[in-house]
C-alpha positions as CSV (number, residue, x, y, z in Angstrom):
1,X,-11.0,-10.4,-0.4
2,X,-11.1,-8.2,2.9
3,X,-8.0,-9.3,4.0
4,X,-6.1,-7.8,1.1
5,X,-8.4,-4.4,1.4
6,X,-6.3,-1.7,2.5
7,X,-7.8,-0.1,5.9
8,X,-10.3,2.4,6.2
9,X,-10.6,6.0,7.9
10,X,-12.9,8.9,8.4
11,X,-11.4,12.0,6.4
12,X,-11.3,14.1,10.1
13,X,-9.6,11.0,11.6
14,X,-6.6,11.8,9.5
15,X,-6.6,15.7,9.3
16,X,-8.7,16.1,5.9
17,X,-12.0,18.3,5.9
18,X,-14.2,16.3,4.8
19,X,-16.0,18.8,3.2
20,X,-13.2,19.5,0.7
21,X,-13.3,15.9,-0.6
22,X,-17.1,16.7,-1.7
23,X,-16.0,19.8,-3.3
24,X,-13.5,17.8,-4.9
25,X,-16.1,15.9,-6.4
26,X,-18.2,18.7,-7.1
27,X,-15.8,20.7,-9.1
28,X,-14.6,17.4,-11.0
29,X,-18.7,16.7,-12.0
30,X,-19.5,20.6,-13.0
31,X,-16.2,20.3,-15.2
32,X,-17.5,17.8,-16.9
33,X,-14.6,15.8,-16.5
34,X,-15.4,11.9,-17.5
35,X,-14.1,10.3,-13.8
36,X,-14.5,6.4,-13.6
37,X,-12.7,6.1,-9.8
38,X,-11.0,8.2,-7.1
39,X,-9.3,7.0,-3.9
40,X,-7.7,9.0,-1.3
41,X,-5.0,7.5,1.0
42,X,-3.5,9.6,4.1
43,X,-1.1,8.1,6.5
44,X,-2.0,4.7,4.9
45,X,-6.2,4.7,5.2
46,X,-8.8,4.9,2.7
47,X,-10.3,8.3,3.8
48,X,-12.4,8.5,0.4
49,X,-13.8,7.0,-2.3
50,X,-15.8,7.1,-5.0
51,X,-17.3,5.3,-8.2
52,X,-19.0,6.9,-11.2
53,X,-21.6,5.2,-12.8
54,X,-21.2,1.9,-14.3
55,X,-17.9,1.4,-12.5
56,X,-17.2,-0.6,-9.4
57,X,-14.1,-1.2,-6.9
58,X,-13.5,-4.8,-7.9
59,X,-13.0,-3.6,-11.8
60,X,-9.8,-3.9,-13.7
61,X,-9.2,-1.1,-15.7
62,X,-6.8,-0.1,-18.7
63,X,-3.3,1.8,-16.8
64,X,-2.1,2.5,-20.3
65,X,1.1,4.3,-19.1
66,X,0.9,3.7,-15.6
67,X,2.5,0.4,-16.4
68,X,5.7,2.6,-16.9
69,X,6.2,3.0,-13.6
70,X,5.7,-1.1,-12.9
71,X,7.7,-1.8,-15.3
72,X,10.5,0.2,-14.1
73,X,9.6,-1.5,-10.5
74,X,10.9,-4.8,-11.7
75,X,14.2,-3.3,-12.9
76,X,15.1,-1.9,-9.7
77,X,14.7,-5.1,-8.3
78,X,16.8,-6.8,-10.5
79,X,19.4,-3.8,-9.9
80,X,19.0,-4.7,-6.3
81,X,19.6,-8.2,-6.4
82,X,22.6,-7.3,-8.4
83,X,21.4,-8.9,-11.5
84,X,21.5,-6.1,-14.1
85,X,23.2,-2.3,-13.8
86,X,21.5,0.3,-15.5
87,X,24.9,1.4,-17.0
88,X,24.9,-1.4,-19.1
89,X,24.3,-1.5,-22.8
90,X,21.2,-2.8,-24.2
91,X,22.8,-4.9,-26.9
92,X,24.5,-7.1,-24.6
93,X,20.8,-8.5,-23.8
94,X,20.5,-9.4,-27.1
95,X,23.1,-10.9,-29.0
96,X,20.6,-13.1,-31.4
97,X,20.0,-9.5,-32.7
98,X,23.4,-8.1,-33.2
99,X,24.2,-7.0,-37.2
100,X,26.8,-4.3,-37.9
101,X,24.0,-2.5,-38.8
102,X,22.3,-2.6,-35.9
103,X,25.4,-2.3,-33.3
104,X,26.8,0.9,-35.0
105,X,22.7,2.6,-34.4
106,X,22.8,1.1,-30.9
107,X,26.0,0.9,-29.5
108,X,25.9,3.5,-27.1
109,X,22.0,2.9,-25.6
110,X,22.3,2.0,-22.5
111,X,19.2,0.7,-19.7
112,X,19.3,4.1,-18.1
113,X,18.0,5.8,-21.5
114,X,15.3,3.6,-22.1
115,X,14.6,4.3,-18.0
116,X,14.9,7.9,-18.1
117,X,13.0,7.9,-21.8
118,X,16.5,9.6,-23.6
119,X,17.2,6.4,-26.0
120,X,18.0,9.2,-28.6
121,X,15.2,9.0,-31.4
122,X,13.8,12.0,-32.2
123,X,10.4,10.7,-32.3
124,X,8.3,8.2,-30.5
125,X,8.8,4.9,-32.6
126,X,6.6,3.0,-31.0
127,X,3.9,2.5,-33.7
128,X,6.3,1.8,-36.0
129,X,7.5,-0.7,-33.5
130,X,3.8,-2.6,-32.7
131,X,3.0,-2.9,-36.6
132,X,6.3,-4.3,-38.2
133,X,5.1,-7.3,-40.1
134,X,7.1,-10.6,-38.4
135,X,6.1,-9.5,-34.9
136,X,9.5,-8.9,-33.5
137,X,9.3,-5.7,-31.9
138,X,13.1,-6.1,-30.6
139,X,14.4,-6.3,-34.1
140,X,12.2,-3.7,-35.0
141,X,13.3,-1.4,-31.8
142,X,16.9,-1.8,-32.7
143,X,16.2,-1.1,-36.1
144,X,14.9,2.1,-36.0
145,X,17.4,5.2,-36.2
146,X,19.2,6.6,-33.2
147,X,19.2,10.4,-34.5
148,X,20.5,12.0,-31.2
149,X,22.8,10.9,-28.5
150,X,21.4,8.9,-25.9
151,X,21.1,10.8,-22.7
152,X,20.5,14.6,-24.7
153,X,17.2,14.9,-24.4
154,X,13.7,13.3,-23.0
155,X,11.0,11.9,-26.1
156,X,8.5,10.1,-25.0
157,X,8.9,6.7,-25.8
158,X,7.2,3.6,-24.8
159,X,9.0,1.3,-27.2
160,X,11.5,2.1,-24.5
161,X,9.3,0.6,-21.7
162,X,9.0,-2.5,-23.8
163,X,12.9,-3.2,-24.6
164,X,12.7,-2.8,-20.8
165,X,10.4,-5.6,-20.5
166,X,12.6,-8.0,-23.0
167,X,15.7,-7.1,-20.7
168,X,13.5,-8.6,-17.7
169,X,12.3,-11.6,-19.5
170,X,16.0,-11.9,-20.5
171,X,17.2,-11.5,-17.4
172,X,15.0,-13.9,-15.6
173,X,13.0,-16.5,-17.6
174,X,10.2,-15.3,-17.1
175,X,8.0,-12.5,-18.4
176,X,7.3,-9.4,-16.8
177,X,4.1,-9.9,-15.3
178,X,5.3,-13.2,-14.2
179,X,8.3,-12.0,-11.9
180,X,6.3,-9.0,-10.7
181,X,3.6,-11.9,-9.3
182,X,6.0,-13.2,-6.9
183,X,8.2,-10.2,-5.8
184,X,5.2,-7.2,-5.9
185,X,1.8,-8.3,-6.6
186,X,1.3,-11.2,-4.3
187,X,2.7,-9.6,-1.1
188,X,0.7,-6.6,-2.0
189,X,-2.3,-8.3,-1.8
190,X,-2.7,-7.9,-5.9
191,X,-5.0,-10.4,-7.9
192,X,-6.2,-11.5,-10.8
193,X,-3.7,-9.4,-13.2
194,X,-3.4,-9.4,-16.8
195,X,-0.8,-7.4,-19.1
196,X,-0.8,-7.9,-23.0
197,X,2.1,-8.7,-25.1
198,X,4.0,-8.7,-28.5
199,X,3.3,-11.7,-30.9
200,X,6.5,-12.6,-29.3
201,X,4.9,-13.4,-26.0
202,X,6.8,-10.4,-24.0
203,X,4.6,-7.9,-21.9
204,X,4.1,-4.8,-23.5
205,X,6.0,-2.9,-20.5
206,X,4.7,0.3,-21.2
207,X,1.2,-0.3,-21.7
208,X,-1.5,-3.3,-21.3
209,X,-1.6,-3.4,-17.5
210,X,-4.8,-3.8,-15.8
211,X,-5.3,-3.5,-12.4
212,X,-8.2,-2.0,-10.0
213,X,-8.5,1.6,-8.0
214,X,-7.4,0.2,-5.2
215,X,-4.1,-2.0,-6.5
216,X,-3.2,1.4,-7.9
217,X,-3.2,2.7,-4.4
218,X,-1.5,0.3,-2.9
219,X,1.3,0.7,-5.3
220,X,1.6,4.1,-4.6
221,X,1.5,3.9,-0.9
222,X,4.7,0.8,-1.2
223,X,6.6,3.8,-3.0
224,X,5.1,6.6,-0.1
225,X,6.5,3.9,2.6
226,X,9.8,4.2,0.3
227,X,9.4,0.2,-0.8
228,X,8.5,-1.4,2.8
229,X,5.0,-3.2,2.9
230,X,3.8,-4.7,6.0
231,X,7.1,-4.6,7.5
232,X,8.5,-6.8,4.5
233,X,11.0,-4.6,2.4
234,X,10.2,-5.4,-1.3
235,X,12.6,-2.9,-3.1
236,X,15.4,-0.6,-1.6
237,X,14.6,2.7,-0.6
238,X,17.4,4.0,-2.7
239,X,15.8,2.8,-6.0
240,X,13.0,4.5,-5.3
241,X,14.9,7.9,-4.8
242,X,16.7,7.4,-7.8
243,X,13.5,6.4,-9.4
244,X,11.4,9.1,-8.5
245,X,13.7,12.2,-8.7
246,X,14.3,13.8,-11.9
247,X,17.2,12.8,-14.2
248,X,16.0,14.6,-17.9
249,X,14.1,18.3,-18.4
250,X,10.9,17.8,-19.3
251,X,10.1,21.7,-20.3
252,X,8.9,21.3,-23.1
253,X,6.0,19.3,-22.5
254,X,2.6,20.7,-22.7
255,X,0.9,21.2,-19.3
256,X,2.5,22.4,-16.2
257,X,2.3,19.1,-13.8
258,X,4.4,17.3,-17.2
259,X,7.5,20.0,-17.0
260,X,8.2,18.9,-13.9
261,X,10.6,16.5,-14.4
262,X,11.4,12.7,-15.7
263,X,12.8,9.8,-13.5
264,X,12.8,6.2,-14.3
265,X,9.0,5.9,-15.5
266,X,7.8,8.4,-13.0
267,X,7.1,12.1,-13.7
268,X,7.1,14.7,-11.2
269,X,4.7,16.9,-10.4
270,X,3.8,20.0,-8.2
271,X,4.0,20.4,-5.3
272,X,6.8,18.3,-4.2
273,X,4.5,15.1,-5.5
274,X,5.7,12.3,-8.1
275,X,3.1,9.5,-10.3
276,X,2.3,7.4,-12.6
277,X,0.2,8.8,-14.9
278,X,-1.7,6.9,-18.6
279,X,-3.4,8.3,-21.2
280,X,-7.3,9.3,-20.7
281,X,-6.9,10.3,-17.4
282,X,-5.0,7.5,-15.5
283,X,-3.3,8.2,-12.2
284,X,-1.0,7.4,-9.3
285,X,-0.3,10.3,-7.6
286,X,2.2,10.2,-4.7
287,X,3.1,13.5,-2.2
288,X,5.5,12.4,0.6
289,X,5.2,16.0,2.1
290,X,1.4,15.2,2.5
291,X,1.3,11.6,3.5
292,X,-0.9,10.9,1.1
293,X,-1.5,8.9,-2.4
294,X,-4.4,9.5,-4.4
295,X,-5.4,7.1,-6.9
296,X,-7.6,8.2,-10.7
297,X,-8.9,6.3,-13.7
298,X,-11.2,8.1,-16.1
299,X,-11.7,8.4,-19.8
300,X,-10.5,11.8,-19.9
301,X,-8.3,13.9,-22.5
302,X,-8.0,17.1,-20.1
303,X,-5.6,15.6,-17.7
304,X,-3.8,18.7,-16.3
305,X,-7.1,20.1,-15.9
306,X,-8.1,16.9,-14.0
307,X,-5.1,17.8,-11.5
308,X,-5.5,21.3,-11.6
309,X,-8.7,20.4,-9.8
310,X,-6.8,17.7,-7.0
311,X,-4.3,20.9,-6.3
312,X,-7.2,23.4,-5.8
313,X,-9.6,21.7,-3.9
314,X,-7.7,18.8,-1.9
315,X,-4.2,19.8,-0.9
316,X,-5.6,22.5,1.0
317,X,-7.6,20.5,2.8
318,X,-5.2,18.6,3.7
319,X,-3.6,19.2,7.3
């Protein structure tokens, strides 16, 4: 519907050489790189964008890990309405699944280590998590050994995301996706979402969001405008500091744009820029210094040498 389309510019109307974009897309096609979607926001307007074959702008497609960052949305709202603190132990949102067993492995995970991926295991457990045989992921979450101290060091770790998701669903009756309808979707103009979920019926928090180019965009440009849309405030700006600056080294990733930093589902990345970023090539990148949120799904492996191409051929274009 046009009335929920975000507006549109010329790329010279809002300082961006026009000619850049198309060496953007160029350099993406002569490197082979399997694009499905690109959008380019500056000072709030659609100043490009662009389709691959077979894919159109009204298409939901997969966020796989993008869904992080949504996730971790809905918990700073429930911080801000004073409903949770992320200080608080995880157990206490769970008392059904409280053994001794579980409580001396758990006892000192608290919601800012599942936020800032730090929850203490030594390896992502996530697998482990989705195939345990009765379908409860919790129990199978809290069961799995805490090998490190929580806070010491960043895994990746989207069983994380998910306990994240429980907490909400916990917290307010209602799943994830449901309470994000109300309090982010709808007023952004969102529609027709869908999220999978655990035999258990909770959204999979760190994965299984589908949304189109454009929704991604428009998420990204609520967290440029530091949580105001429209003039309607839908999370505090001091969430989405918090959320966006870097709480846990993430050096000893592989790439340069992923040892930039962790926040609370975000990453940082060069150049003064923060996203959202899936697997195969998924992203929501956000540069406050720039004014400007670019939006990326593809079926792609080579991710930093997807963005090595948005650093070298856009931000200098970029007045």
């Amino acid at each position: 519907m046009t009335e929920h389309l975000l507006p549109r510019s010329k790329p010279e109307d809002q300082n961006i050489i026009p000619q850049a974009i198309e060496q953007f897309i160029m350099a993406i096609e002569a490197a082979g790189l399997n694009m499905h979607s690109f959008m380019l926001l500056r000072h709030g307007y659609v100043v490009s964008e662009n389709w691959w074959p077979t894919h159109h702008p009204d298409e939901p497609h997969a966020l796989f890990s993008i869904s992080k960052s949504f996730c971790s949305t809905a918990i700073g709202m429930l911080v801000d309405d004073g409903l949770l603190s992320i200080e608080e132990p995880v157990l206490q949102y769970f008392p059904d699944h409280m053994t001794p067993e579980i409580e001396s492995n758990m006892s000192s995970l608290l919601i800012r280590h599942l936020l800032t991926m730090t929850s203490g295991h030594s390896e992502d457990p996530t697998n482990l998590i989705r195939n345990t045989q009765d379908g409860d992921w919790v129990k199978a979450f809290f069961e799995t050994p805490i090998e490190e101290a929580p806070g010491s060091r960043f895994v990746y770790n989207s069983g994380a995301t998910y306990l994240l998701s429980a907490i909400v669903q916990k917290v307010t009756g209602q799943t994830l996706l449901d309470y994000l309808r109300t309090r982010l979707f709808q007023p952004l103009g969102i529609e027709n979402v869908t999220w999978d979920s655990c035999p258990m019926g909770i959204n999979c928090g760190g994965w299984g969001l589908n949304l189109t180019t454009e929704d991604i965009a428009k998420f990204g440009q609520l967290y440029l405008r530091k949580g105001v849309w429209n003039g309607q405030r839908l999370i505090s700006e001091e969430w989405i500091e918090k959320a966006t600056s870097v709480h846990i080294s993430t050096a000893a990733m592989d790439g340069i744009d992923k040892q930039q930093g962790y926040g609370y589902q975000f990453w940082r990345c060069q150049f003064g820029g923060f996203c959202g970023r899936g697997a195969n090539g998924q992203f929501c990148i956000i540069m406050p210094k720039q004014d400007v949120v670019i939006a990326i799904t593809s079926d792609e492996k080579r991710m930093q040498a997807l963005l090595d191409i948005v650093w070298e051929k856009l931000l200098p274009a970029i007045e």
